[in-house]
Each structure stands twice: as C-alpha cells, then as structure tokens.
N, C-alpha and C positions, 0 to 999 in steps of 0.2 A: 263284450262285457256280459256277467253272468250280474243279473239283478235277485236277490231274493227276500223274500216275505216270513217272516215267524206268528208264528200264533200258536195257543194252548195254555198260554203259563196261567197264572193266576193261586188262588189260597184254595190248599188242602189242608186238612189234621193229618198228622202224623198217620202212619200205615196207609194213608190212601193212595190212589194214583192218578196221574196226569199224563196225556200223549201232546208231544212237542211236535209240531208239521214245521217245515220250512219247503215253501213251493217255490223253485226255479223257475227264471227264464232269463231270454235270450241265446248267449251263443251255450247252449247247455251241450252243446253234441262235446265241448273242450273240458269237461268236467272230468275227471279223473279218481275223483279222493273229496269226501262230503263228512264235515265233521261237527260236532256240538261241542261247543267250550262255557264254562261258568268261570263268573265270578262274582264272589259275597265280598261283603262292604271287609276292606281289611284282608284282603287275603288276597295269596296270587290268583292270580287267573290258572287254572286246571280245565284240561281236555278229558273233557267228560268219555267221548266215543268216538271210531272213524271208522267209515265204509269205502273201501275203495270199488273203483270199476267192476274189479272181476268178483265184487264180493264179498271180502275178504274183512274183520272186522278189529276194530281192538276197545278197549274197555278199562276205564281206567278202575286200580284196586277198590278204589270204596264204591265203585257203582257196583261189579261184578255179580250177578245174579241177580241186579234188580231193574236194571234200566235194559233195555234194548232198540238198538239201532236198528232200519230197516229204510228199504227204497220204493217206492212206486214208480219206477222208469215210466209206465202208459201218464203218469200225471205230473212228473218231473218232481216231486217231493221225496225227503227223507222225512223221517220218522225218529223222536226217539219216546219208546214206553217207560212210563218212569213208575215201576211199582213198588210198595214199601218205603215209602218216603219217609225221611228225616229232617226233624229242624234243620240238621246240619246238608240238606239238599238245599237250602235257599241261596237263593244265587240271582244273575240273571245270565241267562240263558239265552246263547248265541252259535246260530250256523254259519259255518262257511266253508269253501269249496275253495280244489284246486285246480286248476285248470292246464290242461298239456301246452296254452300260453308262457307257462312259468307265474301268472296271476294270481292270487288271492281273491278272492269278493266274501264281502261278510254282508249277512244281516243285521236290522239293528236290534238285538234283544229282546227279550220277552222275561217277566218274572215271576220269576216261581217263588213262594212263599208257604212252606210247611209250620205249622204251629202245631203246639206239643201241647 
C-alpha cells in the first residue's frame, strides 16, 4: 500500500501562487505514474497534471504554463507549482499515484481557494 499526505492549499488573490506537496509512503518503490486532480463545487473532477517514472509529464489545457509538476525521489514527494492563479483554480486538490500493482492510492485533498 502507497499511503499519502497533501499539504500547501489554502487562500491566495488572484496572480499569486501556491506549491502543492504530497509526501509518499510505504511500498513507493510500486509507484509508477503521480498525478494532481481537482475538483470545484459543481464541476467534474479534472486532472490537473501527471508525472510518470521516467519523467515524462502532461498538463491539463487550462493549467499549461502556469502550474508545474515535479518529484523529489530523495524525499518521496511530488510537487505541484501553481503560479498565476485564478478564481477559476479553486478546487480541491488531490494526489494520487499508480502503482505497477495495478492500484490506485489517493490522498485526501487539500484546498485551494483564489479570490479575485
């Protein structure tokens, strides 16, 4: 089992930014693919970003240039930088990872709240 922890969310103004952690543990060596998903009151759930093992990233259209994914492998956390924030980033904001078990594990949320 992959356990994980969120922290960072909280109230910016608009243009500011915020960095989103989520620290792993347990069996983290089965990790393969670490991703951030939101979702605001009334709206689907959207995968914000995904980093996989080798790296490799993707980014959903309305973050594109302003948020970025990243890993500290030495500390077992992803990252995501959220700069340039919008009302419309409020959400809450959730990690979770896939695991070469074929498992899922999520965090429980964290939220972000931009005001304009």
């Amino acid at each position: 089992q992959v356990h994980l922890v969120e922290s960072g969310g909280g109230l910016v103004q608009a243009g500011g930014s915020l960095r989103l952690s989520c620290a792993a543990s347990g069996s983290i060596f089965s990790i393969n693919a670490m991703r951030w998903f939101r979702q605001a009151p009334g709206k689907q759930g959207e995968l914000v970003a995904r980093i996989t093992s080798s790296g490799s990233t993707y980014y959903a259209e309305s973050v594109k240039g302003r948020f970025t994914i990243s890993v500290n492998n030495a500390k077992n956390t992803v990252y995501l930088q959220m700069n340039s924030l919008k009302p419309e980033d409020t959400a809450v904001y959730s990690c979770a990872v896939s695991t070469t078990t074929g498992y899922d594990y999520w965090g429980q949320g964290t939220q972000v709240t931009v005001s304009s």
